[in-house]
C-alpha positions in Angstrom: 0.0 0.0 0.0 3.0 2.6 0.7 4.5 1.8 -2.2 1.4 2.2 -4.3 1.1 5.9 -2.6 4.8 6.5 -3.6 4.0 5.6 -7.2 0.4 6.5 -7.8 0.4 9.8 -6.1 3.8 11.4 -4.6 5.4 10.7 -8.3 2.7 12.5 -10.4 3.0 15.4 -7.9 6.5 15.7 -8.0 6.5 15.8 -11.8 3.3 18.1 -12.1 4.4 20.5 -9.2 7.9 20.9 -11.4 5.8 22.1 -14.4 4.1 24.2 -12.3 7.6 25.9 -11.1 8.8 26.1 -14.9 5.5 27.7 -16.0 5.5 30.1 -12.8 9.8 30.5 -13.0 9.2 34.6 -13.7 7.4 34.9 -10.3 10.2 33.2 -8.0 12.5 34.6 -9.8 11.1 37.7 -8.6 10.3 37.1 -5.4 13.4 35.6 -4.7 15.5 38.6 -5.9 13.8 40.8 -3.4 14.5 39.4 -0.8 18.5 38.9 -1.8 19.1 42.5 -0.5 17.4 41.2 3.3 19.0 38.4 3.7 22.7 37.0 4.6 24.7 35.6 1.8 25.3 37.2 -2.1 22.1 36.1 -3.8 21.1 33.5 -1.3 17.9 33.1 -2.4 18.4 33.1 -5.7 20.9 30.2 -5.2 18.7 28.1 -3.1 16.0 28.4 -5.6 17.4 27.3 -8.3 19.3 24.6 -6.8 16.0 23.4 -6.1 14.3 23.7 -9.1 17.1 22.1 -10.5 16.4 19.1 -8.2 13.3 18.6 -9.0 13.3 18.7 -12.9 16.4 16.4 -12.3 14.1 14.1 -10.5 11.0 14.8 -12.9 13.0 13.5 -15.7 13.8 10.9 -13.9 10.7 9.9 -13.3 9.5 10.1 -17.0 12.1 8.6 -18.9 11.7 5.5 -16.5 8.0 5.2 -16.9 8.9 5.3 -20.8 11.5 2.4 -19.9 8.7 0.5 -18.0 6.4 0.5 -21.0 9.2 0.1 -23.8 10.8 -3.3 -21.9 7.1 -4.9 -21.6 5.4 -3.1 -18.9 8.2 -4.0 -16.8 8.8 -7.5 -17.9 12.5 -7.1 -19.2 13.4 -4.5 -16.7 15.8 -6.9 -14.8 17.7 -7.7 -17.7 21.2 -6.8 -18.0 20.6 -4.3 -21.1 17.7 -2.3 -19.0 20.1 -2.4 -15.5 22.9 -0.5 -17.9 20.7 2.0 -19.3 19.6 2.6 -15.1 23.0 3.1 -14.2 24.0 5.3 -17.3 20.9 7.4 -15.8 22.0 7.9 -12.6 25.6 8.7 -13.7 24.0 11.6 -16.2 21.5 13.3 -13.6 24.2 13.2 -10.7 26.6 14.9 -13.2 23.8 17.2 -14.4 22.9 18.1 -10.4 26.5 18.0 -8.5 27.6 20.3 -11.6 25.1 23.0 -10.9 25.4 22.4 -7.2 29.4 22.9 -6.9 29.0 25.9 -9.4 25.8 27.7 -7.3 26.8 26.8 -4.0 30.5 26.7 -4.2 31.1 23.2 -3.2 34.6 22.2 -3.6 35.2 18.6 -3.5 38.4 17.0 -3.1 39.7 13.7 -2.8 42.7 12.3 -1.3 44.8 8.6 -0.7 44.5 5.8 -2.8 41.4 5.7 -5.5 39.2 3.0 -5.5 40.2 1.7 -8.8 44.2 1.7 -7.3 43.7 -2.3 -8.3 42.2 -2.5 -11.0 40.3 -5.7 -11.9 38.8 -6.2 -8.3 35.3 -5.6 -6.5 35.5 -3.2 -3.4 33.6 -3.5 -0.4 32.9 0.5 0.5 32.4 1.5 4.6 32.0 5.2 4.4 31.4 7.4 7.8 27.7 9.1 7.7 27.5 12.5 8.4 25.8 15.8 7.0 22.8 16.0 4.3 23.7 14.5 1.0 27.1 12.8 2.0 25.8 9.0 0.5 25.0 11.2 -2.9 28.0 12.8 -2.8 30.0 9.0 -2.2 28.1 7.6 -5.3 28.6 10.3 -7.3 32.4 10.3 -6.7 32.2 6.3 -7.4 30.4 6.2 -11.0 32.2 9.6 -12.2 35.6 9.7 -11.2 36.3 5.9 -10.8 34.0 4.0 -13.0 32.2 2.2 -10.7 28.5 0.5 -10.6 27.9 1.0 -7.0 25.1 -1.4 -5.3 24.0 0.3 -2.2 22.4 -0.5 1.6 20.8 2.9 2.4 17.7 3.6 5.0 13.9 2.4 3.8 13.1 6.3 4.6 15.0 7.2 1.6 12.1 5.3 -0.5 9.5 8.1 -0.2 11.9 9.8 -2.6 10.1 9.1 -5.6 13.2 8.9 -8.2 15.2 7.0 -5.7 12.5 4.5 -5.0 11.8 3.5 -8.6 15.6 3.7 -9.6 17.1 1.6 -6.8 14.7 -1.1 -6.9 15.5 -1.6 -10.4 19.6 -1.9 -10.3 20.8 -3.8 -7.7 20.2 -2.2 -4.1 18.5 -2.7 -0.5 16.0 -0.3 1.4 16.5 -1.6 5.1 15.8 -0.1 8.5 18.6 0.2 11.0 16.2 -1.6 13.9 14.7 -4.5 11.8 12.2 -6.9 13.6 12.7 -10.3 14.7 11.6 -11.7 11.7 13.8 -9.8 9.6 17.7 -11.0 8.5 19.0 -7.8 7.9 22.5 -9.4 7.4 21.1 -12.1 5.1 19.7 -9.2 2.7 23.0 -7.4 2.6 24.7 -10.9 1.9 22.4 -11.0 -1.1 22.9 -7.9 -2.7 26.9 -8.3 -1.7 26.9 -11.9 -3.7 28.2 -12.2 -7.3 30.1 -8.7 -7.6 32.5 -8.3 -10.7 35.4 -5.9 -11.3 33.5 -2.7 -11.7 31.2 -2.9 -8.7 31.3 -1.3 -5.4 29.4 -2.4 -2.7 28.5 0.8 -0.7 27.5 0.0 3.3 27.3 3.1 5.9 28.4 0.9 8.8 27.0 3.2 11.3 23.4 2.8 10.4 22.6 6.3 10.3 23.9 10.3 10.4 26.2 11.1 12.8 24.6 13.4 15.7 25.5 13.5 19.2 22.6 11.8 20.5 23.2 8.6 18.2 26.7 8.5 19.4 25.5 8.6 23.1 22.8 5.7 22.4 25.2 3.6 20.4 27.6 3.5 23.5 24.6 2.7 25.4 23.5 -0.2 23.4 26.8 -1.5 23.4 26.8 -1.3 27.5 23.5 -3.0 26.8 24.2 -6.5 25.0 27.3 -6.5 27.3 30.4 -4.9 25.5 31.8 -3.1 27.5 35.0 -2.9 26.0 34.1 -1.4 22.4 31.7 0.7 24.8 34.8 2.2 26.0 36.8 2.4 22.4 33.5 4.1 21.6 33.1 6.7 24.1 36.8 7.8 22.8 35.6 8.0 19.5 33.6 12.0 19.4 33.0 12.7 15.6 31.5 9.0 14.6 28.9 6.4 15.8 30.3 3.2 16.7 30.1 0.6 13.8 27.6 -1.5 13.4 29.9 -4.7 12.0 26.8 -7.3 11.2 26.1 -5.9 8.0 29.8 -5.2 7.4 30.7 -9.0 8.4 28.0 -10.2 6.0 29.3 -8.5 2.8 32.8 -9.7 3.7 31.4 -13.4 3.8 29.4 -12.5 0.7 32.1 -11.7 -1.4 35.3 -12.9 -0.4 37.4 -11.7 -3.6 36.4 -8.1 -3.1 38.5 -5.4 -1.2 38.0 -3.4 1.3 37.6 0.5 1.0 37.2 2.9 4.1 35.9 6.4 3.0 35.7 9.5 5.7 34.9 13.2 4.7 34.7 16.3 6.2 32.5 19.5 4.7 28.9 18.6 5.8 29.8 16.6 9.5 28.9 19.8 11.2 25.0 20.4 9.6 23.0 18.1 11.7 19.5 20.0 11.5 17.1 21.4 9.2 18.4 24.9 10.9 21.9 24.1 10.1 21.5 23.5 6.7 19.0 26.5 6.5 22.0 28.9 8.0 24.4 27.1 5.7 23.1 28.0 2.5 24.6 28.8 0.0 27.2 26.7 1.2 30.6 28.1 0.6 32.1 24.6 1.9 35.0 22.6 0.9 34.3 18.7 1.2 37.6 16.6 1.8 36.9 12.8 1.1 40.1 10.5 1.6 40.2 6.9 0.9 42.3 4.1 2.2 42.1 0.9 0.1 43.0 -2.3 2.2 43.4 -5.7 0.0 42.0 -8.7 0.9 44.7 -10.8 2.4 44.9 -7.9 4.9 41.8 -8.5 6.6 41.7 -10.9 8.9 39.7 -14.3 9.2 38.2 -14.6 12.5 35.0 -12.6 13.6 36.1 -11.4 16.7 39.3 -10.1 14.9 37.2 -8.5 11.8 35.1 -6.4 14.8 38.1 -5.6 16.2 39.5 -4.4 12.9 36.9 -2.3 11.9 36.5 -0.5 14.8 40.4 0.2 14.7 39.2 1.6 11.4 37.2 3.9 12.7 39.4 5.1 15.4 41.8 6.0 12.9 38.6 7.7 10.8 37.5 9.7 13.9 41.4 11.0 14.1 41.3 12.1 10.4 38.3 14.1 11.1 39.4 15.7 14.0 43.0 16.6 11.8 41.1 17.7 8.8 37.9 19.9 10.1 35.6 21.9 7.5 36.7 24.6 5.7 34.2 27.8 5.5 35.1 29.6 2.2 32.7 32.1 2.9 34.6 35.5 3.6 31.3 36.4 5.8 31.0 33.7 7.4 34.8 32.6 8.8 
């Protein structure tokens, strides 16, 4: 039934409500230019809006061309097919260029990368743990994957992420997994990552947020405490020393390594967005003016170790040496108002 809402009626809207903002463009532009002069930031407004309305008609075209893909592979019959799953990707690639371009040139966005690169061997799958922090940061990783290094990412993000209309017909036709971070009993939340982690080639990337969700305060504080809770103490402690990430979540993680035991393992962290953990703070931010670090460390397979206990131990040594990379590298405000 929520998906038939998603579909039926939030899709349409989206589409006819970007129509509406084309047809009506003259009026916002209007209004949005008179209040420039009020408020902080050169042609804030301005900026925001038409960031936005490029959003939208990005995700309105989205939405069109795949229900023309629907009907042209047999109402959805050959949509599974490896010809139809290309053309998906090849669409995803095009709008996030089309969007992050426009983005980096209205906002300012700088986006940098340092360390290895994720096709440093080439020839291999990669499993990718990225941190979770800030609005937009899992666009931002996949983005960076299919442009710059060629990769077909298959991702684990939040089921919330589904009432994004674009996003919830795209991902469930390439190879990807809406989950919740809390499943119920019935639920194998490890057994569906192991799924989508089964069968990678040499220009995938399995993409897994370890940490289960955006990095605020209070999540840090209630991992610890669920850590105390199930009786591990120990990675409570590691945890507690840990102050810009959550502590990892290593089922998921674990699963994907079993899954796909030729693939390698890379660890992304960035800095840029860590620090906008409300609507406010994203409010106050725009127009951004922000420079967004992203530094990779690629770790072949025959480092890893074998055992379980070991691997949880590893990973969380991981992000210890994460959480000391973000304190090193903090964000850069290239706003000369606002340093």
């Amino acid at each position: 039934m929520i998906r038939v809402l998603r579909r039926l009626v939030i899709a349409p809207a989206v589409v006819l409500l970007t129509g509406f903002l084309w047809v009506t463009l003259p009026l916002w532009v209007f209004g949005a230019a008179a209040l420039s002069p009020v408020l902080p930031g050169r042609l804030r407004p301005l900026r925001i809006m038409w960031v936005a309305i490029v959003y939208l008609t990005c995700e309105a075209l989205l939405l069109v061309v795949m229900l023309g893909l629907w009907l042209a592979s047999g109402f959805g019959w050959r949509l599974r097919t490896p010809y139809y799953e290309g053309i998906h990707y090849d669409l995803v690639q095009g709008t996030m260029w089309v969007f992050f371009r426009e983005a980096r040139r209205v906002l300012r966005l700088r986006i940098e990368t340092e360390g290895p690169a994720p096709d440093a061997h080439p020839g291999r799958p990669i499993l990718v743990c990225c941190r979770h922090a800030g609005p937009g940061d899992s666009f931002v990783l996949i983005h960076t994957l299919m442009a710059w290094y060629s990769r077909e990412p298959r991702v684990v993000l939040k089921d919330t992420l589904a009432w994004d209309p674009a996003i919830d017909v795209l991902l469930n036709r390439i190879p990807a997994r809406f989950i919740t971070p809390n499943p119920g009993d019935g639920d194998r939340l490890e057994d569906q990552i192991a799924a989508l982690a089964t069968g990678l080639d040499e220009n995938d990337a399995f993409v897994i947020f370890p940490e289960g969700g955006n990095f605020t305060p209070q999540r840090r504080q209630r991992a610890i405490d669920r850590l105390r809770r199930i009786g591990m103490e120990r990675m409570a402690a590691r945890a507690e020393r840990m102050v810009h990430v959550l502590a990892p979540r290593p089922g998921g993680f674990l699963a994907a390594l079993d899954a796909a035991p030729d693939a390698d393992v890379v660890l992304v962290a960035h800095t840029g967005l860590d620090h906008l953990l409300t609507v406010g703070d994203v409010w106050r931010e725009l127009p951004m003016d922000k420079r967004i670090v992203m530094r990779w460390w690629q770790v072949p397979r025959a480092e890893i170790p074998a055992g379980r206990e070991e691997r949880i131990d590893w990973l969380f040594a991981w992000w210890e040496q994460i959480d000391a990379w973000i304190q090193q590298n903090r964000p850069e405000d290239l706003s000369p108002g606002r340093r």
